[in-house]
MIROSE-695996 format. One line per field, with one value per residue (C-alpha): residue number from 1; residue in three letters; x, y, z. Coordinates in steps of 0.2 Angstrom, whole numbers, m for minus. Layout:
pos: (NUM|...)
code: (ALA|...)
c1: (X|...)
c2: (Y|...)
c3: (Z|...)
This chain:
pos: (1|2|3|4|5|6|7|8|9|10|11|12|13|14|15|16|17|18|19|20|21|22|23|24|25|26|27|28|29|30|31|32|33|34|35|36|37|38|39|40|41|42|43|44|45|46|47|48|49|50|51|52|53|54|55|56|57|58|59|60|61|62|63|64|65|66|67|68|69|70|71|72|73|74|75|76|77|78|79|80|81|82|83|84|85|86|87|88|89|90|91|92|93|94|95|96|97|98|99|100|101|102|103|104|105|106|107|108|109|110|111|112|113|114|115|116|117|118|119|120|121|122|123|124|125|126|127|128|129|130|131|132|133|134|135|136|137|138|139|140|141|142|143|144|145|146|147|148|149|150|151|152|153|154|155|156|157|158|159|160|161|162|163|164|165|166|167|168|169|170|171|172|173|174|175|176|177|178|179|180|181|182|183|184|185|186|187|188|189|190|191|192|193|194|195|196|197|198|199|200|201|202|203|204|205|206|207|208|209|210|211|212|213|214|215|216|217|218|219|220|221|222|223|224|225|226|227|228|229|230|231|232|233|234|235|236|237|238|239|240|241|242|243|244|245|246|247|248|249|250|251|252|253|254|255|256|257|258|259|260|261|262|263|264|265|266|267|268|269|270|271|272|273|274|275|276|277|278|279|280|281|282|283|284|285|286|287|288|289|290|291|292|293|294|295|296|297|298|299|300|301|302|303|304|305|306|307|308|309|310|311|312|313|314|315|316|317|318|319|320|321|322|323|324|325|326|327|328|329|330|331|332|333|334|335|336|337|338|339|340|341|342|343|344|345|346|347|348|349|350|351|352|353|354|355|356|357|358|359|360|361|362|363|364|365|366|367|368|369|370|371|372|373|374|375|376|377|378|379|380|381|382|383|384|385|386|387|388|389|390|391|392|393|394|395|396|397|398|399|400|401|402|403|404|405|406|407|408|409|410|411|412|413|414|415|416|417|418|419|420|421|422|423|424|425|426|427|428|429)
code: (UNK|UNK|UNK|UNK|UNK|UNK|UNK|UNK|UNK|UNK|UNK|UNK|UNK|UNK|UNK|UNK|UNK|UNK|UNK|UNK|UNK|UNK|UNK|UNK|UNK|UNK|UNK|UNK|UNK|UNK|UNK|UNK|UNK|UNK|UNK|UNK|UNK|UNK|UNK|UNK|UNK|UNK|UNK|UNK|UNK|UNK|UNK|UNK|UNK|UNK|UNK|UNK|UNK|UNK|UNK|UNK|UNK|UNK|UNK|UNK|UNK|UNK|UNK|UNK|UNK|UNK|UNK|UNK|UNK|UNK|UNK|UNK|UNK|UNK|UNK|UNK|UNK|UNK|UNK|UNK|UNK|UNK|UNK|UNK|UNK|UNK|UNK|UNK|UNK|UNK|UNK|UNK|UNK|UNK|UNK|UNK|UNK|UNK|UNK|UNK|UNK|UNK|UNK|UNK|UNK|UNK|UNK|UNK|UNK|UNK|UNK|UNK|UNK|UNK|UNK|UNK|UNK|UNK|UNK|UNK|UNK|UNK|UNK|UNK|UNK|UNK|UNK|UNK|UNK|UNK|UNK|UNK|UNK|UNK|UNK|UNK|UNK|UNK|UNK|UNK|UNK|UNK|UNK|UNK|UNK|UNK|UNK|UNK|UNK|UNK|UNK|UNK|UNK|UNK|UNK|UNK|UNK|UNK|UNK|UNK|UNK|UNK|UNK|UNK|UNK|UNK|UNK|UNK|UNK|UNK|UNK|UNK|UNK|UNK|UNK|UNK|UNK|UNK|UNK|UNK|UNK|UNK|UNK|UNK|UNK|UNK|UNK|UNK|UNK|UNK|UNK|UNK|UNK|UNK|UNK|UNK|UNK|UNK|UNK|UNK|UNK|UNK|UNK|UNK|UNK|UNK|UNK|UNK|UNK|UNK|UNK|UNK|UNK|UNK|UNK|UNK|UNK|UNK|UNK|UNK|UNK|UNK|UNK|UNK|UNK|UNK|UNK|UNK|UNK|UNK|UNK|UNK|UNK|UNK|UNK|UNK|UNK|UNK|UNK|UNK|UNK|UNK|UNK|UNK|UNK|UNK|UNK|UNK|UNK|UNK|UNK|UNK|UNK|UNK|UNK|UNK|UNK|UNK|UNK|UNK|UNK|UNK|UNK|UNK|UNK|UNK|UNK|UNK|UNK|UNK|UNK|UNK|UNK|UNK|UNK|UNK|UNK|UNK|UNK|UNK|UNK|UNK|UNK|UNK|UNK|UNK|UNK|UNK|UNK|UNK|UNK|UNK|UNK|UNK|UNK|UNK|UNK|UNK|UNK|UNK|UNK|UNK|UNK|UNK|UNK|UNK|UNK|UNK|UNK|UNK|UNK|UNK|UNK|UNK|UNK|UNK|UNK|UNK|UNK|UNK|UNK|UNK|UNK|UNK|UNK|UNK|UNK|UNK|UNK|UNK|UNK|UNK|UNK|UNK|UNK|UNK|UNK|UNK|UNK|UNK|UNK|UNK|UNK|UNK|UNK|UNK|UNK|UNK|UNK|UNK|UNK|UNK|UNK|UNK|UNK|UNK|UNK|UNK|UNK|UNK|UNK|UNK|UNK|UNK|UNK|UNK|UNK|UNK|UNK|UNK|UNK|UNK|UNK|UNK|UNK|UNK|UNK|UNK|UNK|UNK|UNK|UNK|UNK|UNK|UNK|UNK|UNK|UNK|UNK|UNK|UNK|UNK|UNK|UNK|UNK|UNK|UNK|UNK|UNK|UNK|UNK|UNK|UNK|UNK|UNK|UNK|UNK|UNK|UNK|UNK|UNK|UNK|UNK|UNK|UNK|UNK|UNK|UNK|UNK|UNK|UNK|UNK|UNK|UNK|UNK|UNK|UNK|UNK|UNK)
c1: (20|34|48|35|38|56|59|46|61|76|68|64|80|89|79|75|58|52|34|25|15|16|3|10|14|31|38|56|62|77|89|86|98|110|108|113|100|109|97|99|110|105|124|125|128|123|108|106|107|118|123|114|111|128|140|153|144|144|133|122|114|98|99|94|78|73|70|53|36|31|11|3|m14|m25|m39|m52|m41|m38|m20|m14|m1|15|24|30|47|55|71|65|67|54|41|43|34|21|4|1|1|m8|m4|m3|m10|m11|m27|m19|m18|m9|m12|m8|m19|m6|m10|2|9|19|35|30|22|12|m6|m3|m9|m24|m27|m25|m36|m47|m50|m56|m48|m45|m64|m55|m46|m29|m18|m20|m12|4|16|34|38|54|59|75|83|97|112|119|105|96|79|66|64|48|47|30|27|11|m1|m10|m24|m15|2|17|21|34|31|44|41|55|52|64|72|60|72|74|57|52|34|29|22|32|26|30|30|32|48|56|67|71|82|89|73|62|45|33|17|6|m7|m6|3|8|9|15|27|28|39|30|43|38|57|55|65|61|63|45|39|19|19|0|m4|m16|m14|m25|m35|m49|m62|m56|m38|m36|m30|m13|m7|11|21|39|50|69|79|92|89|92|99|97|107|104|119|122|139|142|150|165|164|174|163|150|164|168|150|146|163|153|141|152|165|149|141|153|171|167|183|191|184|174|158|142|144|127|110|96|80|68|48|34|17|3|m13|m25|m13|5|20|38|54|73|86|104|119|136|153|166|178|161|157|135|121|105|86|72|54|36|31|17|9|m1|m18|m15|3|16|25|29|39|44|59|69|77|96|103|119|119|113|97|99|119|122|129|147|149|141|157|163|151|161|150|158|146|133|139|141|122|113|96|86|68|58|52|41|33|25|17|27|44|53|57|66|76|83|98|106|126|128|135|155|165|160|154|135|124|124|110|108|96|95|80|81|70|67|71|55|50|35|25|14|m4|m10|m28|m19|m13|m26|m35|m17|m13|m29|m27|m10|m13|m26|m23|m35|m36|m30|m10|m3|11|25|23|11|m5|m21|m19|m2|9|25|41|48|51|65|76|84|97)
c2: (51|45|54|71|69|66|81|91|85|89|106|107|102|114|129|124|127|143|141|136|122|111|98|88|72|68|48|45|32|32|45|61|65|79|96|114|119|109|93|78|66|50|42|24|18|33|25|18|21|33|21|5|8|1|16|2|m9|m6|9|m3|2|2|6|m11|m9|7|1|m5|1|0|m6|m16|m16|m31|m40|m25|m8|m7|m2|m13|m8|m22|m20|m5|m1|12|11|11|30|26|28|46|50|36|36|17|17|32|44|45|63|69|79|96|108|122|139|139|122|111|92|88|71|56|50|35|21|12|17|25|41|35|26|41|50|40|43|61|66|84|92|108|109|115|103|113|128|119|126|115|100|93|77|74|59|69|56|65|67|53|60|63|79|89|105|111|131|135|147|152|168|175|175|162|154|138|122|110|93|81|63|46|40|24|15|0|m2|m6|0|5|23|34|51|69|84|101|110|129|124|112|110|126|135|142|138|154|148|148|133|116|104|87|71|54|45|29|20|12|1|m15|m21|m7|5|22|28|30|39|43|60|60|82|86|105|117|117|102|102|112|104|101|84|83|69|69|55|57|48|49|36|33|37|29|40|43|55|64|74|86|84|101|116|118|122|116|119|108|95|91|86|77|68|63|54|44|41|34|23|21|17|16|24|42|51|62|50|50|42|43|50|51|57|66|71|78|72|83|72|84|98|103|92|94|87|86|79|77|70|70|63|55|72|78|88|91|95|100|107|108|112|109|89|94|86|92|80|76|70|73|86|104|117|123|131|124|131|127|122|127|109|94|94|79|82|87|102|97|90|103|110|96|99|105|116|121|109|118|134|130|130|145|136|120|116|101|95|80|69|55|52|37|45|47|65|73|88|99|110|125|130|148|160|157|166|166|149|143|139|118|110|91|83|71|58|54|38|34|16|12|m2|m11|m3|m10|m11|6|m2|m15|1|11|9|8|25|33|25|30|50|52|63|60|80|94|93|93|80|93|98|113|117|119|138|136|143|130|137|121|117|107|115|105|113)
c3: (m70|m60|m70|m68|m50|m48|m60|m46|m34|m39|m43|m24|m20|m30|m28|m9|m12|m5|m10|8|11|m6|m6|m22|m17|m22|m23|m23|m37|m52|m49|m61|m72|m70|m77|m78|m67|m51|m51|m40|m43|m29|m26|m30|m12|m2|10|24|43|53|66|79|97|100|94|90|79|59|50|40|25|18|m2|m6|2|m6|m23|m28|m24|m5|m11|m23|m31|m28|m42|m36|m40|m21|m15|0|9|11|32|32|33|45|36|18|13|1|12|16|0|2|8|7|28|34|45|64|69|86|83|83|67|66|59|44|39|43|53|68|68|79|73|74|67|82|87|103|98|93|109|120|108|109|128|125|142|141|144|143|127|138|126|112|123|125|113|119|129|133|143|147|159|169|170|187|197|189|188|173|170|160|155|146|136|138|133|148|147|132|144|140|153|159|171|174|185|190|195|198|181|175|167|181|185|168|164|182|182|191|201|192|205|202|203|203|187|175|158|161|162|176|181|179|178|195|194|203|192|196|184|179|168|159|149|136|126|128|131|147|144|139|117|120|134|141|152|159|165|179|178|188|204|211|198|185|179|163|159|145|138|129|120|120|110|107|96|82|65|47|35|17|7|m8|m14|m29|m39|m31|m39|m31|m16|m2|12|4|m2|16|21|5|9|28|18|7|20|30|19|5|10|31|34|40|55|43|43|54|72|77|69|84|81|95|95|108|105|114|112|102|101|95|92|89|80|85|74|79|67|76|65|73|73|84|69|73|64|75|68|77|71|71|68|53|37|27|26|5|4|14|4|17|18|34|41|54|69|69|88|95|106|108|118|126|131|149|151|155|135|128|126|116|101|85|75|59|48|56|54|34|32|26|30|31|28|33|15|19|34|30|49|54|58|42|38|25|26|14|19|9|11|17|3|3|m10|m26|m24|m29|m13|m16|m8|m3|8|22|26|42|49|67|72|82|95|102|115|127|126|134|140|149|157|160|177|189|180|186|203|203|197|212|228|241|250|245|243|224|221|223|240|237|239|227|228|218|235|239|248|245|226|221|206|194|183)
């Protein structure tokens, strides 16, 4: 059974799988030999992580962790699931944990998921706050910590009467007050986009890492007037990433040569400046609604590869197939190093899919070279795994964020007035 599901994924990798939604659960194991056909060959020392919170420490390397099965059967046939492990790329194919979902499904069947292991979805869930079911309306949301100006800035897509629409709030960077919540008010523009919807907004933020600081992020929504707002709940959370590879002995071409060179350059011979320099990985979580994924490799020569997407699963397995949008920047760069990105590498893909989520933050994504020459299209794939920390308990939490989110008369946090007017927005660009 185990060599029938390798063989199913080497054959995703090197046909990139244009099937949709594939609900064969697929574990990763021996490496399957090579053939004409272009299968997978896993490198011996390929594995591991991109690189620690400190950019000058050493890339470690996780290979030795991925062998082996992540459960075990107990004396009564039932599987028990050993600690998981957020840098075992294992686990991307493994069901021995669960998920975490938000509650939201998509159209095409599809369960919306955290990126995270911890139970902080479930938590909020379980709150059943949003009487009016605005969550699931909200198509986008980005945070962003502005390094200039210091502030935190939101910025929330939604659906509103059939109409897209944009809201941005800004609010004080939480970094220094550890997990103190911090007051969101309305603004004219934010991460370089302007605000175009009409109703009272205002809201809090909390930094929900139990060290303080702010990888995981709660963003509490009061949107609409007094006695009719809809209550939205998003996790953020933004962090480094593990990596995996898994490369083909390619076909020649040069193009794909130089980025299978990244990957043995980073976690074979740690040398040259073609090898990763950082690998973060970025999600939304909209409490019974949509969530998102951003994923961000940057090489020493500043070489990037970017792709966005939908954060889904399907609820048997964690096998998908869903294309990615490519980004020209890093999300979370300010605008003045934007300039600085290199994007050749990412100009040499043709396309990349999201080919499995297990739930917890471990993502695989397959990517395809774009047609050069006479050359074959390789493809190779990268599981990226999101390095996750403790976060507080939420229901130690609960009471000083209602106290907190409450006005007393008829003024919203940003200056305006219940009808929506204000003539005195901020703008944050």
């Amino acid at each position: 059974m185990l060599q029938k599901h390798t063989l199913i994924t080497a054959a995703l990798l090197a046909t990139l799988g244009l099937t949709a939604c594939n609900k064969d659960k697929t574990v990763g194991a021996p490496p399957p030999t090579q053939t004409s056909t272009g299968q997978v060959e896993d490198l011996p020392d390929l594995g591991g992580a991109g690189t620690n919170v400190n950019p000058s420490a050493p890339v470690g390397k996780t290979n030795a962790q991925s062998s082996g099965p992540d459960y075990e059967i107990n004396k009564d046939g039932v599987i028990m699931g050993k600690q998981y492990g957020t840098n075992n790329p294992a686990n991307v194919d493994s069901n021995a944990y669960g998920k975490r979902l938000t509650g939201g499904v998509s159209k095409e069947g599809l369960l919306y998921t955290s990126s995270s292991p911890d139970d902080t979805l479930d938590v909020l869930r379980g709150l059943k706050r949003d009487q009016l079911g605005l969550s699931a309306s909200v198509t986008e949301a980005k945070l962003k910590f502005e390094s200039i100006s210091g502030l935190s800035v939101v910025t929330l897509h939604i659906q509103e009467n059939g109409f897209a629409r944009v809201y941005n709030l800004v609010g004080d960077s939480a970094f220094e007050g550890g997990n103190e919540i911090v007051r969101l008010q309305s603004a004219r523009s934010g991460n370089g986009t302007k605000t175009t919807g009409s109703m009272p907004i205002r809201g809090t933020l909390q930094c929900l890492d139990l060290d303080g600081k702010c990888e995981t992020t709660l963003v509490k929504i009061d949107l609409g007037w007094s006695g009719s707002a809809s209550h939205i709940d998003i996790v953020f959370r933004q962090s480094y990433a593990d990596l995996f590879f898994k490369m083909s002995r390619g076909t020649g071409n040069p193009e794909y040569d130089f980025i299978k060179e990244m990957a043995v350059n980073t976690f074979r011979t740690h040398t040259g400046s073609n090898r990763v320099e950082s690998s973060k990985m970025s999600s939304w979580e909209v409490v019974n609604g949509r969530a998102g994924f951003t994923v961000v490799l940057r090489t020493f020569e500043n070489q990037m590869l970017a792709f966005s997407g939908p954060l889904v699963s399907p609820q048997s397995g964690n096998s998908t197939n869903v294309t990615l949008k490519r980004l020209a920047k890093d999300p979370n760069d300010d605008d003045d190093f934007a300039s600085n990105v290199n994007l050749s590498y990412q100009n040499m893909i043709s396309e990349a899919r999201l080919t499995a989520n297990n739930g917890l933050g471990q993502l695989r994504l397959v990517f395809k070279m774009r047609k050069y020459g006479t050359y074959k299209q390789d493809v190779f794939a990268i599981t990226f795994m999101r390095r996750s920390k403790p976060v507080i308990d939420l229901n130690d939490y609960q009471d000083q964020q209602e106290d907190h989110g409450n006005d007393n008369g008829n003024q919203n946090p940003g200056g305006g007035y219940e009808d929506g007017g204000s003539d005195d927005l901020p703008s944050v660009e």
